[in-house]
C-alpha positions as CSV (number, residue, x, y, z in Angstrom):
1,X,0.0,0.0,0.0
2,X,1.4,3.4,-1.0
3,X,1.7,6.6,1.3
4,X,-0.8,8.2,-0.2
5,X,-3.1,5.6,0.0
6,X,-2.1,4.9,4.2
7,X,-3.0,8.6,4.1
8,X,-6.7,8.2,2.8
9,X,-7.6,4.8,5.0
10,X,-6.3,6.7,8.5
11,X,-8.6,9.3,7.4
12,X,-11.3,7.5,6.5
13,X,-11.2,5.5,10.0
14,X,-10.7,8.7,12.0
15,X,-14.1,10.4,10.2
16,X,-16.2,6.8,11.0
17,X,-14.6,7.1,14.6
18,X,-16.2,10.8,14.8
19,X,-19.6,10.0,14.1
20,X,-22.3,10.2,17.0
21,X,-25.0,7.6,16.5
22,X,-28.2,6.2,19.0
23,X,-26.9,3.3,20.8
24,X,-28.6,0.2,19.6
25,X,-30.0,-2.6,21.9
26,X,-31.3,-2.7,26.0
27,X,-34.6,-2.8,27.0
28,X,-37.4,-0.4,24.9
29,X,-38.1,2.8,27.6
30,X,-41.9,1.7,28.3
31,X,-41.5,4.6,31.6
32,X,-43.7,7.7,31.4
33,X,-42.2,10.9,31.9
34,X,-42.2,12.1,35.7
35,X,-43.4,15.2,37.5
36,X,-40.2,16.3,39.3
37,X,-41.3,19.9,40.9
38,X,-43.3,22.9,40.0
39,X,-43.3,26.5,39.8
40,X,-45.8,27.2,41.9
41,X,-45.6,24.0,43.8
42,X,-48.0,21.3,43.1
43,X,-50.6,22.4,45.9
44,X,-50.1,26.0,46.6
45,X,-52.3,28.0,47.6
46,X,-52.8,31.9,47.4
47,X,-51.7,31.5,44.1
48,X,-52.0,34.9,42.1
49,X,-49.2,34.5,38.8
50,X,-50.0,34.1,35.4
51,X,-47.3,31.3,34.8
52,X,-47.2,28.0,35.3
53,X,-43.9,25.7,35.4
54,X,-43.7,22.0,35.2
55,X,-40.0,19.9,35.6
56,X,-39.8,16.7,34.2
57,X,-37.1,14.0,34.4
58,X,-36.9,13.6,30.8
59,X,-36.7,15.3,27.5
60,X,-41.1,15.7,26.6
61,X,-43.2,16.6,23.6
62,X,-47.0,18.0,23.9
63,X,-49.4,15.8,22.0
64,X,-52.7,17.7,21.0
65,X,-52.2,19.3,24.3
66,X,-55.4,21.5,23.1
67,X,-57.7,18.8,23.6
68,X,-56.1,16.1,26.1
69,X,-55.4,19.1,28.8
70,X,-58.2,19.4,30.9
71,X,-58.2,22.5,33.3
72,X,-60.9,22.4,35.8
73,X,-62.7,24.9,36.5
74,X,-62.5,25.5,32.8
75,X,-61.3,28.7,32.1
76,X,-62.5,32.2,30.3
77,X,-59.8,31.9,27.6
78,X,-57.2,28.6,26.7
79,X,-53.7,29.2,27.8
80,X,-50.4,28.6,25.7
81,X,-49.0,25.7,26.4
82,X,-45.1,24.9,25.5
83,X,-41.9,23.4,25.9
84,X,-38.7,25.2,27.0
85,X,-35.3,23.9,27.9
86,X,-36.6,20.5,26.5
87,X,-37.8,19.1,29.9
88,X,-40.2,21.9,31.2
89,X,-43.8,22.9,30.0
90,X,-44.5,25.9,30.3
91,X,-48.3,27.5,30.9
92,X,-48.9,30.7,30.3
93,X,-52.3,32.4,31.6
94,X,-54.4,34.5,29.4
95,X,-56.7,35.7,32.0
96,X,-56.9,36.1,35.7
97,X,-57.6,33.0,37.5
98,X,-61.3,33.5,39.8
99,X,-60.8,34.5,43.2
100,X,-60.9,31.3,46.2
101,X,-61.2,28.8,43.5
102,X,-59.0,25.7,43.6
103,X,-58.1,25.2,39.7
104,X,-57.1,21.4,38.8
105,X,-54.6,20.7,35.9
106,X,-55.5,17.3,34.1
107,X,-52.0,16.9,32.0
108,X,-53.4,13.4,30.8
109,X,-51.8,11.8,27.6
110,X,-50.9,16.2,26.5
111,X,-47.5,15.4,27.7
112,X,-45.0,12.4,26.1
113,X,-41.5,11.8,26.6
114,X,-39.5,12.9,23.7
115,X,-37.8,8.8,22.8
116,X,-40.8,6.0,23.0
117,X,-44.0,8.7,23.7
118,X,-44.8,7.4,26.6
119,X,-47.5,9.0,28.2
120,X,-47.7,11.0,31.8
121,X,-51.3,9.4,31.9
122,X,-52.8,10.3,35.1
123,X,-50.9,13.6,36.2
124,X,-52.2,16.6,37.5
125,X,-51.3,19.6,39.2
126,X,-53.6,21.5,41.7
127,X,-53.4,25.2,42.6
128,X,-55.6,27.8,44.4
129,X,-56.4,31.4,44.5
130,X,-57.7,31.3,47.8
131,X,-56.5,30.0,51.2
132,X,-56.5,26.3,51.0
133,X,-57.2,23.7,48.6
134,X,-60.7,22.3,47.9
135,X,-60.5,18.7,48.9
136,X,-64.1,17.5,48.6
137,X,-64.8,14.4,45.2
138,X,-67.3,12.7,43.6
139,X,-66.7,9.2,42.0
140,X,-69.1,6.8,39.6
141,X,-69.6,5.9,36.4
142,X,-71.3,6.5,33.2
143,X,-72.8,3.2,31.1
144,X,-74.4,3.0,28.0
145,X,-78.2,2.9,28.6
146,X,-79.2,0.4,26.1
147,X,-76.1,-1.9,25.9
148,X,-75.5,-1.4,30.1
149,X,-71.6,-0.9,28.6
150,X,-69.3,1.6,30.3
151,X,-69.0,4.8,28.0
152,X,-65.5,5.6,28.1
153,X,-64.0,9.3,27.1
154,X,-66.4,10.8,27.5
155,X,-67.4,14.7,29.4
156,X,-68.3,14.6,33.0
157,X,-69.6,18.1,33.7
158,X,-70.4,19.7,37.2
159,X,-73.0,23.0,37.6
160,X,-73.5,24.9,40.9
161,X,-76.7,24.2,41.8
162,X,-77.9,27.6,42.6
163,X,-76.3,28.4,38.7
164,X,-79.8,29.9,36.9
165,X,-77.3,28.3,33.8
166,X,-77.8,24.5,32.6
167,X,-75.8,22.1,30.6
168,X,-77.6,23.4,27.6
169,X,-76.7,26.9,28.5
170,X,-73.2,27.5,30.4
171,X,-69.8,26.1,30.9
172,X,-69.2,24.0,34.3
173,X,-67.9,24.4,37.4
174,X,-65.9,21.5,37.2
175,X,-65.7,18.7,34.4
176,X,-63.7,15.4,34.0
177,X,-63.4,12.9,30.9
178,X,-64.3,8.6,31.9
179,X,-61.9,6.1,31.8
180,X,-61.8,3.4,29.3
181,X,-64.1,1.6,32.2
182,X,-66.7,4.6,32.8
183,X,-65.4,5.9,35.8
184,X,-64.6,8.8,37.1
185,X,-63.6,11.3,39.6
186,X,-63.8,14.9,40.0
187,X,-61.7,16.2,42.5
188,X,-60.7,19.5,44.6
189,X,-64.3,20.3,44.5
190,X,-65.9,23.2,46.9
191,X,-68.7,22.7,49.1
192,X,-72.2,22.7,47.9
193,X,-75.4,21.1,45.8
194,X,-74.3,20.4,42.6
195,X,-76.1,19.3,39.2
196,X,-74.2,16.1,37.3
197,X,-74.5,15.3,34.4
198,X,-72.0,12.9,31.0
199,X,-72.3,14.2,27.4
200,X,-70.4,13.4,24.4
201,X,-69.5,16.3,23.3
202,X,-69.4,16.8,19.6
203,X,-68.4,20.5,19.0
204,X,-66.3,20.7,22.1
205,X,-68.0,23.9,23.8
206,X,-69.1,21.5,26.7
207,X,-72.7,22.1,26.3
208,X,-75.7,20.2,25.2
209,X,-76.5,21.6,22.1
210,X,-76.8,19.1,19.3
211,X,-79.1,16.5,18.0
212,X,-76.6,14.0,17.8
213,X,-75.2,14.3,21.4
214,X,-75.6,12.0,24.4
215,X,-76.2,13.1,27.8
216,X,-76.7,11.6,30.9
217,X,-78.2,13.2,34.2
218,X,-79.0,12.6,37.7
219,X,-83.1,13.0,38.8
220,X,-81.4,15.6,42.2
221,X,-78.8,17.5,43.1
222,X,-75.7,16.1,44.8
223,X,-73.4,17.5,47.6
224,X,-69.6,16.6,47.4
225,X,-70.2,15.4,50.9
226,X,-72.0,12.5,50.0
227,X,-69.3,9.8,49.5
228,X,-72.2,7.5,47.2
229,X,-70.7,6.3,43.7
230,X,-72.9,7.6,41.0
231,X,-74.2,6.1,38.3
232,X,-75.1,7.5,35.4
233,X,-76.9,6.0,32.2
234,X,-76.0,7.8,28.7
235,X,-78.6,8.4,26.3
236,X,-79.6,10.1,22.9
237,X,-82.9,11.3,23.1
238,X,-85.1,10.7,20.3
239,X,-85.7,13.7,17.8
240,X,-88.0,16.5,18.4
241,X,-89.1,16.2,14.9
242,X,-89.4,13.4,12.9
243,X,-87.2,14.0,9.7
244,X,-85.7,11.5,6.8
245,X,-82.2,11.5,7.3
246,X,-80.9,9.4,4.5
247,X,-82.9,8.2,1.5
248,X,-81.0,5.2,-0.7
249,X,-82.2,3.4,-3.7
250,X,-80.5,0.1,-3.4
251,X,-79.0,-2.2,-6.2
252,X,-82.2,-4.3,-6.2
253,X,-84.6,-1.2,-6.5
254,X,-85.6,-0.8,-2.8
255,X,-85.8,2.6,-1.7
256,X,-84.1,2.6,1.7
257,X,-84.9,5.3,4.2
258,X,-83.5,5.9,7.7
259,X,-85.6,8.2,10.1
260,X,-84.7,10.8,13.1
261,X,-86.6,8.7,15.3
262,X,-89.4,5.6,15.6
263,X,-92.0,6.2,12.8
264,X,-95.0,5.9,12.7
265,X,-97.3,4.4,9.4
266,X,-95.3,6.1,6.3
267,X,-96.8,6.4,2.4
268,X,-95.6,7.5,-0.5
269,X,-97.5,9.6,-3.0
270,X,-96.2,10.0,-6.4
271,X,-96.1,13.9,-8.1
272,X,-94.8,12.6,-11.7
273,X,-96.5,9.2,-12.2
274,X,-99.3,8.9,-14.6
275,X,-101.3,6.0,-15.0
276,X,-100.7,2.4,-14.1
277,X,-100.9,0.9,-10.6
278,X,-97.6,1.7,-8.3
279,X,-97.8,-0.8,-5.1
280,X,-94.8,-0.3,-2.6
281,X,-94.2,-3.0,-0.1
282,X,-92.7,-1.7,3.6
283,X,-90.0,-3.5,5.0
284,X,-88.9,-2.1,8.3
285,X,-86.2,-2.7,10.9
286,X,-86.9,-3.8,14.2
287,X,-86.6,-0.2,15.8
288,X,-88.7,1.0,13.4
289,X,-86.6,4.0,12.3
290,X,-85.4,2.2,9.1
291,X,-87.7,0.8,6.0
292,X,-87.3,-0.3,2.8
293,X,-89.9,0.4,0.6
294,X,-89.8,-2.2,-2.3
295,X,-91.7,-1.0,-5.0
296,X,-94.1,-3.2,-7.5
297,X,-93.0,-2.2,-10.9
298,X,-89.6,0.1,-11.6
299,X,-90.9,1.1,-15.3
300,X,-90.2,4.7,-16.1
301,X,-89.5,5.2,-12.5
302,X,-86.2,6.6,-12.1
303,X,-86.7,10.6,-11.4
304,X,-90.0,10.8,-10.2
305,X,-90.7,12.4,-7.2
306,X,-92.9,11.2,-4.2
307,X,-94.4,12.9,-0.8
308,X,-93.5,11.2,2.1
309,X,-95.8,11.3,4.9
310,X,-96.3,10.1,8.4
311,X,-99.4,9.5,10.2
312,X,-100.9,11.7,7.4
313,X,-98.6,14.3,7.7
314,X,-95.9,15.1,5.0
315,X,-92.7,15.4,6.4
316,X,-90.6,15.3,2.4
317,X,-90.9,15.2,-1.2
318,X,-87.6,12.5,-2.4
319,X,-86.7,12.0,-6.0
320,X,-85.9,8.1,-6.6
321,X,-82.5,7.7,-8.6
322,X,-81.6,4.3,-9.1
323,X,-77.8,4.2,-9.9
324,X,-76.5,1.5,-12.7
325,X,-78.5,-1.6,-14.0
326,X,-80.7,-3.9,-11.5
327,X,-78.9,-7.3,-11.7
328,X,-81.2,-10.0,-13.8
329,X,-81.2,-12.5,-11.1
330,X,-82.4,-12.9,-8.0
331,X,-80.2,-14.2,-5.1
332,X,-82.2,-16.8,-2.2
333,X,-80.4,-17.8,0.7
334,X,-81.8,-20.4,3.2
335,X,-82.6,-19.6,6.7
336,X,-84.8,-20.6,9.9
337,X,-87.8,-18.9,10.8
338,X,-86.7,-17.6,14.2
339,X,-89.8,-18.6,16.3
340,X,-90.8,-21.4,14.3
341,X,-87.6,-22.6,13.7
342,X,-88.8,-24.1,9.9
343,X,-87.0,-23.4,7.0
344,X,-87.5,-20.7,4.9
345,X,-86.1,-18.7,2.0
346,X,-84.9,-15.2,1.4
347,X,-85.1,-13.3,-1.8
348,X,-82.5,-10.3,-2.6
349,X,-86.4,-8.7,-3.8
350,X,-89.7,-9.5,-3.3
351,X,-90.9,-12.6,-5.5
352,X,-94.3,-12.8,-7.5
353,X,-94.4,-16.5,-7.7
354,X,-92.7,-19.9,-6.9
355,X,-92.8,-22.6,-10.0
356,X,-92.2,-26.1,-8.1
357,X,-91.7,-27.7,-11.2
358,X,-88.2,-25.7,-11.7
359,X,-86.9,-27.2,-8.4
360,X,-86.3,-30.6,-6.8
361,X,-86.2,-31.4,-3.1
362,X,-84.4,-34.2,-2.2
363,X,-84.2,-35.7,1.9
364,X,-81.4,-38.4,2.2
365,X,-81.7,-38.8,-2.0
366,X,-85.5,-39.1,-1.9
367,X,-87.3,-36.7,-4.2
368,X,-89.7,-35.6,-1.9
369,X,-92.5,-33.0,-2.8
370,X,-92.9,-29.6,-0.9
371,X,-95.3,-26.8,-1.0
372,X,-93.6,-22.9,-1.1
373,X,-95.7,-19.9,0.0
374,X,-94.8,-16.5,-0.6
375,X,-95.0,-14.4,2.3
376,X,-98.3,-11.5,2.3
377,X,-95.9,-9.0,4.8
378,X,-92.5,-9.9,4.1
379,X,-92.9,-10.5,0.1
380,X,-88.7,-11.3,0.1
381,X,-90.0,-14.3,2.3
382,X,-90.7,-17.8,0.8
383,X,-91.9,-20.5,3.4
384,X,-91.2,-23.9,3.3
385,X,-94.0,-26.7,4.1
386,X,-91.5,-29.2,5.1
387,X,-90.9,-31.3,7.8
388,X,-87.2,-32.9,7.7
389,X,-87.2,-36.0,10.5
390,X,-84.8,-35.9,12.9
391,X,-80.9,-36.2,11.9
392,X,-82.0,-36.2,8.4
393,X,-80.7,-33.7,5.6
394,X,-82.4,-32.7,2.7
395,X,-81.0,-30.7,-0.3
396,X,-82.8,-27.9,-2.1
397,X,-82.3,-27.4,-6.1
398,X,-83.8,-24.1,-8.1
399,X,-83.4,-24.0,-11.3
400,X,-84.1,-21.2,-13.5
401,X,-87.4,-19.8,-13.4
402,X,-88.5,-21.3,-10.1
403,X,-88.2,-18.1,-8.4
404,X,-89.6,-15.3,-10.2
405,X,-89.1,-11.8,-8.8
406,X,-91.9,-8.7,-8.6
407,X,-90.0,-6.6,-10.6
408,X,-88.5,-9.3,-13.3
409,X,-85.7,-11.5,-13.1
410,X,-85.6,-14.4,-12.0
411,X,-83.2,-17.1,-10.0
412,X,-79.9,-18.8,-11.4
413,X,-79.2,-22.4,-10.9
414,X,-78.9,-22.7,-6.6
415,X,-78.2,-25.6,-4.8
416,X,-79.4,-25.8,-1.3
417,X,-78.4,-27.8,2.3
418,X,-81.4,-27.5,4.4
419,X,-80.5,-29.9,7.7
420,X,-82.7,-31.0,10.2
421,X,-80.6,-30.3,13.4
422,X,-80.1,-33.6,15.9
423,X,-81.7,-32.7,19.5
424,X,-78.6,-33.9,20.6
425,X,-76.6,-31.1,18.6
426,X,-78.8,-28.6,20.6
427,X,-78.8,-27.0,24.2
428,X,-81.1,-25.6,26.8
429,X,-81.2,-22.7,29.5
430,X,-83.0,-22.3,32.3
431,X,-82.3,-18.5,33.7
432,X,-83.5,-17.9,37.1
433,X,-83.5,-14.0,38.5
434,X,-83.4,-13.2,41.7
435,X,-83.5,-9.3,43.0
436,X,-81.4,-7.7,46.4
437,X,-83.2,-7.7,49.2
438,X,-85.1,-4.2,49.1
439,X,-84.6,-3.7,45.8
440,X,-87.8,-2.6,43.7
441,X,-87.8,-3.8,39.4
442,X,-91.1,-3.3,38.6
443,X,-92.7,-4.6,35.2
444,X,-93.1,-5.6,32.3
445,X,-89.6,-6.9,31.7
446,X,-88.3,-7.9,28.5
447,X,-85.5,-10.8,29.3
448,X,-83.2,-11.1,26.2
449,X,-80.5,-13.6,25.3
450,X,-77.9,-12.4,23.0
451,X,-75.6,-13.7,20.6
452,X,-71.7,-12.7,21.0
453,X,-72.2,-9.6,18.6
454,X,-75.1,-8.5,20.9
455,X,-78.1,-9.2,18.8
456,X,-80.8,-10.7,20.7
457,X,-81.8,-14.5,19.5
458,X,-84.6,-15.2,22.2
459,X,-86.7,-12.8,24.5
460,X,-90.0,-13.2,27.0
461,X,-91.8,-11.1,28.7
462,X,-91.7,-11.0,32.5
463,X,-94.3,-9.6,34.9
464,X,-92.3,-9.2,37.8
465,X,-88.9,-10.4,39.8
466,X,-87.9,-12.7,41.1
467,X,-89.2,-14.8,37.7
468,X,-87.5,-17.9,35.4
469,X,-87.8,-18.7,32.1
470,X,-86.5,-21.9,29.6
471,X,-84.8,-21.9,26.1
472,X,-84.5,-24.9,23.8
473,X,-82.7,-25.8,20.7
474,X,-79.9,-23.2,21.4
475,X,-77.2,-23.6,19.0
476,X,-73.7,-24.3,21.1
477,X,-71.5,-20.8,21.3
478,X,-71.4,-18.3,24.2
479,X,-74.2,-15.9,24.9
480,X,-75.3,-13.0,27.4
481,X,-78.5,-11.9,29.6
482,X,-79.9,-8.4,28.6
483,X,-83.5,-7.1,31.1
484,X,-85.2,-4.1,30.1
485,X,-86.9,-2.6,32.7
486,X,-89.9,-2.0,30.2
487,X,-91.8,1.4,31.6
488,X,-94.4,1.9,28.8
489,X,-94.9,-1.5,27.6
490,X,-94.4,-1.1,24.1
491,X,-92.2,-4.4,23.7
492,X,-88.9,-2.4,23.2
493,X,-86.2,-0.3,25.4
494,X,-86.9,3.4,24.9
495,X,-84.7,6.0,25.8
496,X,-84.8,8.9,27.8
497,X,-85.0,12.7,27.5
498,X,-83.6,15.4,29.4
499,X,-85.9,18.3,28.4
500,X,-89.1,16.3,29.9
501,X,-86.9,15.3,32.9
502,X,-87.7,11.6,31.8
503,X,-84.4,8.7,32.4
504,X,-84.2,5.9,29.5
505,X,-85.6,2.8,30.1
506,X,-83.7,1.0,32.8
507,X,-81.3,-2.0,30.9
508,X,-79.4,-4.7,33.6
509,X,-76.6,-6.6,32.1
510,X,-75.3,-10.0,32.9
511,X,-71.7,-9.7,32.1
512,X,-70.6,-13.3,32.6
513,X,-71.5,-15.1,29.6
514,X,-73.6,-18.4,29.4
515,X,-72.0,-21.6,27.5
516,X,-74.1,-23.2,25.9
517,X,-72.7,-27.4,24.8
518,X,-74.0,-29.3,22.8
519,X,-76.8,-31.9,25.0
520,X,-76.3,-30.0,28.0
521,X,-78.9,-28.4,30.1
522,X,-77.3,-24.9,31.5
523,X,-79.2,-23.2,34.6
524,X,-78.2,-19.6,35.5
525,X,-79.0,-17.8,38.7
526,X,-79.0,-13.9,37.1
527,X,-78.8,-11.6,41.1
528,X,-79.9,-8.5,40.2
529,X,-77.7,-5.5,42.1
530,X,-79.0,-1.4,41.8
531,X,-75.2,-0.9,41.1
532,X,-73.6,-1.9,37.9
């Protein structure tokens, strides 16, 4: 090797010796940042500054500081928040604190260490203007009314009770945001009734001033004093005015519409058509604030306009635009009549007719004759006159043209399994409930048994507690135990509104799931408790 090039390899290893990089390997930093002192301290009282200094251990970062710090009381205007010397946060005051007020500081997930972003979860800092430090709390949680799940992140907002303002009017005294479980506490809280109340917020101005926001309330006034856990059930109240929020025309030619709230009987009066005879067929969800209307002929009927009306009363006038080409055939899917449990068949539109002698029905090989019925309500609906013995199977061919739909088209070749389930493939349930002693659950009750995605598969009415019911021919899986508490009897849960003062419909949750086995009988003692 020449001099020269001795020369240019010592340099090289020098420049690769110079370089600074991250050291590689260890353990992954999974420690949030730590509070190490304040300027005031954390605590202080006759507090009177318009600065606010908080030391970490660690280099941090604000993270949509803006909404994830919580200052409570809130204040008249939104301070600056930012970082200096790399470990401090700095608050800066744009307007005088209130006089004897303890202020509370919820830093929550606003402040994250500058190398993994962990978050100071849970850090606050508490200050007063006055002589001591409020020291009074209220604890609970907020649940979902219907489902009886905890609403997490959402606003827990506190109002002076002698404040002529109300959650629909004024900011709060005090306010807190629910854990991932519903709970709660609002701290360094002053002596006095209070008015509680949850909302999901969705403007952010901490009042209750949108359709689409849920609230929850209390029926009275609290006092700090009172060391009870609150509960709090969460709501959306049902719409003032009954509106059509979204009007669809699906790819089969239903005309999907989705109400503000329950409807009553709706009708549809055509503006544009002239002559012929226009027949539409209501199919509605089980709220009843969703229908399709499936319409009896589609011919020229793309841009004419129809009145909607309920009860009489017109509440729209909707142009139907079908988008792209209805598809020729028909889809049909098998299914079991939920209370009959017999087979039936479902139609991607409603069907005019059913021609046996394009199908075949075979049980164990045997062709075996059957007699279809096309459902008057549900016109998607074909019933099955069939009885399939015990732990036999029987297979379902349609041919072309068996299934002809309403509105044209008709079915493409579709092979069938309809299977007579074995008893012994089957379980049952026998749910006792029993009540606390003292504790009042008056009826009617609606007992439901859901499926793992919630949707209730059985239900029975119950007059009163304590009560039992049976369920047979439940297919094995894991389900739940759902009671509404149903006030006005109209077979349903209804919820709540907070103008008329009136609390949703009360819902109890079993949260340890039933196991249902295949030949086994289950029996479940449901106690009912007044707290969640």
């Amino acid at each position: 090797m020449t001099r020269n090039s001795w020369a240019a390899f010592a340099l090289l290893l020098l420049a690769a010796c110079a370089q600074v990089k991250e050291p590689t390997g260890g353990p992954k930093d999974t420690r949030p940042p730590e509070l190490l002192s304040a300027e005031p301290a954390d605590g202080s009282t006759n507090f009177t500054g318009g600065r606010i200094v908080l030391h970490f251990d660690e280099r941090v970062k604000l993270d949509r500081v803006r909404e994830r710090l919580l200052i409570s009381p809130p204040l008249v205007k939104a301070p600056d928040v930012s970082v200096s010397g790399g470990t401090d946060v700095v608050i800066t005051l744009n307007a005088p604190l209130a006089a004897n007020t303890t202020y509370t500081f919820n830093i929550g997930e606003a402040v994250k260490d500058l190398s993994e972003g962990n978050a100071a979860a849970g850090l606050s800092f508490v200050v007063s203007t006055g002589g001591h430090v409020d020291s009074l709390s209220i604890t609970g949680q907020v649940l979902d009314a219907f489902s009886g799940l905890p609403a997490s992140d959402v606003l827990v907002l506190l109002h002076e009770a002698n404040d002529t303002g109300t959650v629909r009017t004024s900011p709060p005294a005090y306010f807190t945001r629910t854990a991932t479980d519903g709970r709660f506490t609002l701290a360094h809280l002053r002596d006095g009734p209070k008015r509680l109340t949850a909302l999901r917020d969705r403007n952010a101005n901490y009042r209750f001033d949108l359709p689409n926001e849920e609230i929850a309330f209390l029926d009275s006034v609290i006092n700090p004093r009172d060391t009870t856990v609150q509960v709090l059930y969460m709501f959306q109240p049902a719409s003032a005015k009954q509106f059509i929020s979204a009007a669809t025309v699906l790819v089969d030619r239903g005309w999907q519409m989705v109400l503000a709230r329950r409807a009553g009987e709706l009708s549809l009066r055509s503006l544009d058509r002239e002559g012929g005879h226009l027949v539409w067929w209501p199919e509605w969800s089980s709220g009843r604030d969703t229908v399709v209307f499936w319409p009896s002929d589609t011919t020229l009927l793309n841009g004419q306009r129809f009145i909607v009306s309920e009860d009489s009363v017109e509440l729209d006038t909707l142009t139907y635009r079908a988008l792209g080409a209805m598809p020729f055939n028909l889809v049909v899917t098998p299914a079991r009549d939920a209370i009959t449990g017999r087979w039936i068949l479902r139609s991607t539109r409603p069907v005019a007719e059913v021609d046996t002698a394009h199908a075949q029905l075979r049980v164990d090989t045997i062709p075996t004759p059957f007699l279809p019925f096309v459902d008057s309500t549900l016109q998607r609906t074909v019933g099955i006159d069939l009885q399939i013995p015990p732990g036999k199977s029987a297979s379902l061919t349609l041919y072309p043209k068996a299934i002809r739909g309403v509105m044209g088209g008709t079915n493409d070749t579709t092979r069938l399994t309809l299977g007579a389930r074995d008893p012994r493939s089957l379980g049952k349930l026998k749910v006792e409930l029993v009540v606390d002693s003292g504790m009042l659950v008056q009826g009617p009750l609606l007992l439901q048994l859901l499926t793992g995605q919630g949707k209730a598969v059985r239900e029975v009415v119950l007059n009163s507690l304590p009560g039992e019911t049976q369920w047979t021919d439940l297919a094995p899986g894991s389900y739940g135990l759902k009671l509404i508490q149903d006030r006005n009897n109209d077979g349903r849960w209804t919820t709540g509104s907070f103008l008329n003062d009136q609390q949703p419909e009360r819902v109890f949750l079993d949260l340890e799931p039933v196991l249902i086995r295949a030949g086994w009988a289950v029996e479940r003692t449901w106690g009912l408790k007044n707290h969640p």
